[in-house]
Phi, psi and omega in degrees: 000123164307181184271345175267357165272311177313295173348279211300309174330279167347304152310301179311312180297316174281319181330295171289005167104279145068163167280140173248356188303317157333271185281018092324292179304332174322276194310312175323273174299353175324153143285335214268102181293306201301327197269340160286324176285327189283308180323298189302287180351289194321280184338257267282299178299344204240011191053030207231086217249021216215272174325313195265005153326293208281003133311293194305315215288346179267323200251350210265305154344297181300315175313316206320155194041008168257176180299335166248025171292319193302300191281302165300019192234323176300270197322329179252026132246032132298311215273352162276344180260357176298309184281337182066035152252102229271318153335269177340302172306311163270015169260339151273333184290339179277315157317322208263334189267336160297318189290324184247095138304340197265339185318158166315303147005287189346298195272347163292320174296319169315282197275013168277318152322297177282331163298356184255344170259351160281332178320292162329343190278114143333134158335177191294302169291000166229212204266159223268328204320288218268051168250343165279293175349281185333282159004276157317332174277288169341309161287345177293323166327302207276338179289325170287347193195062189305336169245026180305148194308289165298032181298291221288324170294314191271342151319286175347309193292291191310326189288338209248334171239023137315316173283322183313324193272339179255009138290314167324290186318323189286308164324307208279359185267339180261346166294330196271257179353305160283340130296004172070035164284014221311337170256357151313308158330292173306279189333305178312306181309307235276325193288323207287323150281358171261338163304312208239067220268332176257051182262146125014302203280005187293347178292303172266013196251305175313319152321317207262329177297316154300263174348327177289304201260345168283313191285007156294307182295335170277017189214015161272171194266177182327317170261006175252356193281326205269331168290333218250281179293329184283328190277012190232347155286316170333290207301305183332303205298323192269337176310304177274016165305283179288347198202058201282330178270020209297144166295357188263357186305317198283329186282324217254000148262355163285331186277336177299291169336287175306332158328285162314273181336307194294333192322293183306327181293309156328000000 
């Protein structure tokens, strides 16, 4: 049997369920890239993404600029995302869109990139770099491909992780408050709406702003105290301005009460 008969056997076999462990090791030690490439090909259609790595990781180099490079460069950064090694995966999808930009591929690989660093994107509490990543791939998608197949999963992806950075910001600005840093507390609240002016958290960042600005004033010295309480009267007005039903509404009238009282006292 030639080697383009052996090849179709090969396929053919696993395609139809056959044991393939053979003619994988076959291909394994082989020399022959086209008799390696049909092996993977197969694995890769049969879901067998573990095995036909270690195939792609022999053949795709040699493909590149050949007529199956386009495809052999895809399927082995699929078959990592498959696997769900999600680094790996977007350093070929990024490999595969330098080399081929115009494929058919393209806008798939595209948002499969930012999809593989949003995977990657960390809790809230640690560090952010790759949710900016993530961030940056995704708009490029929707910019590049406004009616694109994933539009609506990578808005979605961006809105989620657009809460994660404004979460972060809102901890470390609630973090200064609960050390009693207070006016470090204010500054923060104060960058964090005006940075996030539609976050989830403005309700409670306004809140904590208050709060912030109220125990600044009760713990100021004397001649900074009657300034101090009018601006934590401010905050007061405008929190329940934005939020007349807020759950935080009974503390931030009670801090309001006191407000006042020193206001008069003063």
């Amino acid at each position: 049997m030639n080697l383009k008969g052996k090849v179709l056997a090969v396929v053919c076999a696993i395609s139809w369920g056959f044991s393939s462990c053979g003619e994988y090791q076959k291909a394994m030690k082989s020399d022959n890239y086209e008799y390696k490439y049909q092996v993977a090909k197969a694995l890769y259609e049969k879901g067998d993404y573990t095995r036909g790595l270690r195939l792609w990781e022999k053949v795709v180099g040699y493909y590149i600029g050949r007529p199956q490079g386009e495809e052999a460069l895809y399927m082995y950064a699929d078959s990592f995302y498959k696997r769900k090694k999600y680094v790996l995966a977007a350093y070929q999808y990024e490999r595969f869109l330098r080399n081929y930009p115009r494929s058919e591929k393209a806008e798939e690989a595209l948002f499969l990139k930012g999809e593989c660093h949003f995977w990657e994107s960390p809790k809230y509490s640690l560090d952010q770099s790759e949710t900016a990543k993530a961030l940056d791939e995704l708009q490029e998608y929707i910019d590049r491909y406004p009616n694109g197949t994933h539009l609506r999963e990578a808005n979605n992806m961006v809105l989620e992780l657009l809460n994660k950075l404004q979460q972060k910001s809102f901890e470390i600005a609630k973090g200064y408050d609960k050390i009693r840093d207070y006016q470090a507390a204010i500054k923060s609240f104060e960058n964090f709406l005006i940075d996030n002016p539609g976050s989830t958290f403005r309700e409670e960042a306004m809140y904590y702003r208050l709060h912030s600005a109220y125990e600044l004033a009760k713990n100021s010295v004397k001649s900074k105290e009657k300034q101090r309480f009018e601006e934590a009267k401010g905050y007061y007005e405008s929190f329940v301005r934005s939020y007349p039903e807020t759950s935080f509404k009974g503390k931030a009238d009670k801090m309001y009460q006191d407000i006042l009282k020193k206001i008069s006292e003063l």
